[in-house]
C-alpha positions, 0 to 999 in steps of 0.5 A: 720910794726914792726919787730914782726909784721913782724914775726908773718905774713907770708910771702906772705899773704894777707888779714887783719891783725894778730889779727883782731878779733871783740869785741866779741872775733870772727873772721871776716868773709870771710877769709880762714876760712869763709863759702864762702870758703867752696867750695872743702872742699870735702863735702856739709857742708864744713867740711873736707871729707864730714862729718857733726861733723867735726871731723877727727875719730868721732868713736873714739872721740865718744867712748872716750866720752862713756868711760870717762862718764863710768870712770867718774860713776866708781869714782863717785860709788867707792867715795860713798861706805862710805856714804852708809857704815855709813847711810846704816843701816841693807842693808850696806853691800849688797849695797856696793856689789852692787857698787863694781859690776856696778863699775867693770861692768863699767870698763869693759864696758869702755873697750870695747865701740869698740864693738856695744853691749858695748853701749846696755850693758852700757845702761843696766848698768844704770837701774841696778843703778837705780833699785840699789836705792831700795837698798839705797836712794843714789844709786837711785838717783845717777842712775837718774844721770847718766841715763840723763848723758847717755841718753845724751852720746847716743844723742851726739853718734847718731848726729856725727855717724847718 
């Protein structure tokens, strides 16, 4: 063995070499990491502590993904305030209102996903962007987007929290 094949295994360890991965980019199984090691791992699914996402604060990472979908619908209605303003017509100005309101609303709201009723108002925020497509075109069809978007955050939230 080579000086920095050496270094790069730890001393005392047995089992295949660094870098023993398939062609398709996967390790091999059966090694520390493998399914027949799973036992004492603290949970029938073998992930650490019993949980079934794996995940060390699944609350946490839940709501990051529940405030980065909100942010990420902020930025998205503040970016099309200028559409609306130059096709918007006679309803221009009530509907740029519109935006400026869900898009603090959802600020808000990214804010305070710590809170249960945080998620149910979020949900509320998404038919108001909805029912704001009567406004403009746009706006509708911004809210058919960001209902399937939060329609899948809510999924994603019920799967790793049960």
């Amino acid at each position: 063995m080579s000086a920095p094949d050496e270094a790069a295994k730890p001393a005392g360890r047995t089992g295949p070499p660094t870098g023993s991965a398939e062609p398709s980019g996967r390790v091999e199984d059966g090694g520390p990491a493998g399914p027949a090691s799973s036992a004492g791992h603290g949970g029938p699914t073998g992930t650490p502590g019993g949980r079934p996402s794996g995940l060390r604060d699944p609350d946490r990472a839940v709501r990051g993904l529940g405030a980065l979908t909100l942010s990420v619908e902020t930025l998205v209605l503040l970016l099309a305030i200028q559409p609306i303003r130059l096709l918007g017509g006679e309803l221009g100005g009530s509907a740029i209102g519109v935006v400026v309101g869900l898009a603090v609303l959802a600020v808000v709201l990214a804010g305070c996903l710590r809170r249960p009723w945080a998620w149910h108002a979020a949900t509320v925020l998404q038919g108001l962007l909805l029912l704001a497509g009567f406004l403009h075109w746009s706006l509708g069809a911004l809210g058919l987007i960001f209902v399937g978007v939060w329609a899948y955050v809510l999924h994603v939230r019920r799967v790793i929290l049960g």
